[in-house]
N, C-alpha and C positions, 0 to 999 in steps of 0.2 A: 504494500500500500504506500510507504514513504516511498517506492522508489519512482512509483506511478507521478505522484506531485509533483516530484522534482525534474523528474521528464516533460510534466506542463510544463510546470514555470520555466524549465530553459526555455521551453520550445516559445512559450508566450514573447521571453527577454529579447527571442530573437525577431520574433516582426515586428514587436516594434522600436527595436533599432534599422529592423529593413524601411521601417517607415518615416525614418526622422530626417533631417536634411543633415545634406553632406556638408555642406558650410555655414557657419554662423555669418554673416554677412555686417552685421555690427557689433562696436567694438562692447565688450560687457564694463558695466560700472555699479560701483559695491560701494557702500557707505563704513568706513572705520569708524572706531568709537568714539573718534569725538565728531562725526557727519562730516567727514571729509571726505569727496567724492575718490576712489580711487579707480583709475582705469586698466584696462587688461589688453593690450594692444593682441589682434586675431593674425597680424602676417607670420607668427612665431609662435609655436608651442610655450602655455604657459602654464605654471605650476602652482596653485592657491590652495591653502587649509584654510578652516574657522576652527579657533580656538571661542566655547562658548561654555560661561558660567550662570547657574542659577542661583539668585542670591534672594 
């Protein structure tokens, strides 16, 4: 039975990445903690975490 699932949900994972677009076409913009816009230039592989705490 777990192995039935998990043969959906690849198979799901997989159309709809078949479905999504091959390029982001604009550039992406994230707000730091203090609302400063920060941008993510798309001509180049770029690399971002969130570090996020509950307080």
């Amino acid at each position: 039975m777990k192995k039935k699932i998990m043969l959906l949900l690849v198979l799901i994972v997989l159309v709809l990445a078949g479905c999504g677009q091959k390029q982001i076409e604009e550039s992406i913009t994230l707000l730091d903690q203090n609302n400063n816009e920060v941008s993510f230039p798309q001509d180049k592989p770029t690399l971002f975490f969130f570090i996020t705490t509950y307080t």
